[in-house]
N, C-alpha and C positions, 0 to 999 in steps of 0.2 A: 461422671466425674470421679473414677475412680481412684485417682491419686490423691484428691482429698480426702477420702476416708484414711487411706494409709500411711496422709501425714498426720492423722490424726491418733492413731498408733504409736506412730515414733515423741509426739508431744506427749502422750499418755507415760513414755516409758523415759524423759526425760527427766522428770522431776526427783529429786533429789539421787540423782546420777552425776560423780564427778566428770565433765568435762574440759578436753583442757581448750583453749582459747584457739581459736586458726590464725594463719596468719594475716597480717592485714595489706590489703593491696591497694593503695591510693588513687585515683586514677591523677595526672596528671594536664596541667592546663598548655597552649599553646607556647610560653615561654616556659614551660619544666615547672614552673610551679606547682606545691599539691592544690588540690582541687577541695575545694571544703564541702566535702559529703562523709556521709557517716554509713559509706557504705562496706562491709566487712565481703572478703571471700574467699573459700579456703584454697591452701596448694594444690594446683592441678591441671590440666588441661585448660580449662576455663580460666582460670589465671593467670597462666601464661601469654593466654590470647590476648588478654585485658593488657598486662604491661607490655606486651609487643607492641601494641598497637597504639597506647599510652607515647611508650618511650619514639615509636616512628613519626609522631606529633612534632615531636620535641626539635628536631634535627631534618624536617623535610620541608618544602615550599609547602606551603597552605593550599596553592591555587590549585596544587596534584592529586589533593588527599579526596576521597570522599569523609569529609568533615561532619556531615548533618546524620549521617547513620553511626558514625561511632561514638559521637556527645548523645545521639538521643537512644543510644542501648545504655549507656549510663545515666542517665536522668531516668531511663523508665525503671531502673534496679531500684534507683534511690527512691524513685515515688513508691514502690512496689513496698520498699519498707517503710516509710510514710504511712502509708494506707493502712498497711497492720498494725503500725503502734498507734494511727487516730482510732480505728474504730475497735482496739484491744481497750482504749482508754473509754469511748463511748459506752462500750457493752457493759463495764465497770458502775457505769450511771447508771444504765439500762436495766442490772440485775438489782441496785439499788430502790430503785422505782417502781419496780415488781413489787418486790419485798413490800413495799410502803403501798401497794395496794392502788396506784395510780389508777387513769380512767383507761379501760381496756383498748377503748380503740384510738389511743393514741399511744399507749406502748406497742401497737400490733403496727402502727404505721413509721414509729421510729425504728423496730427491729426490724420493717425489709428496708427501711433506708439505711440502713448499714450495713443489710445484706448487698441491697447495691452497690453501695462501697467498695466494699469489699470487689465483688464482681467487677466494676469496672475499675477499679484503682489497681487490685493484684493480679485478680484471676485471666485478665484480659492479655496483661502480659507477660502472665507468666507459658499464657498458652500462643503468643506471639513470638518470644526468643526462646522458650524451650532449657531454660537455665535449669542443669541438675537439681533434683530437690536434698539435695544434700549439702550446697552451696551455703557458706557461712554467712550469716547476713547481721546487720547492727543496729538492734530496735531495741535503747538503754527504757526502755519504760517496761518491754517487757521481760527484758534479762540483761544483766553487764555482759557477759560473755557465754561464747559454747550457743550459741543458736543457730541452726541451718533453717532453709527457706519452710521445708515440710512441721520442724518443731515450731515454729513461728506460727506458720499458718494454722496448724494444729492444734495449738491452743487460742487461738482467736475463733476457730470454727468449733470449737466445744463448747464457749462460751455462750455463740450463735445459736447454736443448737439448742443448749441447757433452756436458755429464754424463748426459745421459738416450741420447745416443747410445755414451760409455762404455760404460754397463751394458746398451745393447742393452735400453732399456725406452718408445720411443719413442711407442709406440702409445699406452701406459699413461700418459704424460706428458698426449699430447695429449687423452684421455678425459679427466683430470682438468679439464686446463682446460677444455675444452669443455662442462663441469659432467655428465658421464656419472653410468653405475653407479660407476663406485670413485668419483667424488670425493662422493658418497651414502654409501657404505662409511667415508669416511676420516671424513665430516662428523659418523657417529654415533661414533665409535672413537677421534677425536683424543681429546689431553688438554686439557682445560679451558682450562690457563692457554695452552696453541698459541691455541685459538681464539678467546679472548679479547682476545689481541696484535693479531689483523686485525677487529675486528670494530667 
């Protein structure tokens, strides 16, 4: 998983760096209406695509379109930011609960269910659509503005990290993400409504 280390880079070199805000592209619903997602991305090739294919909605017969692939590359962007600002807000908990000295192995079983999270909420598709990691995205918990998918993710996987190096569970973190045997284990064992959150 090499691009996660090196969005972990660009979130390291974020921090207190003026950025200015990208633009924001809406996607739009069957009658032209915006679409109420709070998903950012910046001017570009990829944005382009998105309001072509947005605005062809808008003005073509329904029965022509392949409809189900292009709502559901949007809903997977919007979950993909979903997932980073639940489990950015988790790990929040999670480094709290360290700190307070909780029972070890139930902070060691909450940190790879977030590393699951994570895996199956973002990392799944971000390695299914292949979206730039430079692509502006919009997750108000962890920034107002100025955040691409690599700073995003980059500071959620520090976080992961920092806690998974706590409990000395490092290896275990990284099997998950890396979709191993435990994150096989967790996928049949989570609770429903967990996996219904990233999905």
């Amino acid at each position: 998983m090499g691009w996660c280390r090196s969005a972990v880079g660009a979130a390291a070199g974020a921090e207190g760096v003026s950025v200015m805000p990208c633009d924001h592209c809406r996607p739009r619903s069957a009658d032209g209406s915006a679409a109420e997602r709070s998903v950012v991305m910046t001017q570009g090739p990829e944005t382009e695509t998105l309001r072509e294919e947005m605005a062809y909605i808008g003005h073509k017969s329904l029965t022509a379109l392949p409809m189900f692939g292009l709502f559901k590359k949007a809903y997977d962007f919007q979950k993909c930011a979903t997932t980073l600002g639940l489990t950015y807000n988790n790990l929040i908990t999670l480094e709290g609960d360290i700190d307070s000295d909780f029972d070890w192995s139930e902070l060691r079983s909450r940190t790879l269910v977030i590393a699951y999270m994570l895996r199956k909420g973002c990392l799944e598709r971000l390695d299914k659509h292949q979206w730039p990691m430079h692509t502006g995205i919009s997750i108000p918990n962890i920034a107002t503005s100025g955040l691409t998918i690599a700073t995003a993710y980059g500071m959620v996987y520090m976080k992961l990290s920092r806690c998974a190096v706590t409990l000395s569970i490092e290896s275990e973190v990284e099997e998950v993400l890396e979709g191993g045997p435990m994150y096989s284990q967790i996928d049949r064992e989570v609770p429903q409504p967990v996996k219904k959150a990233v999905e």
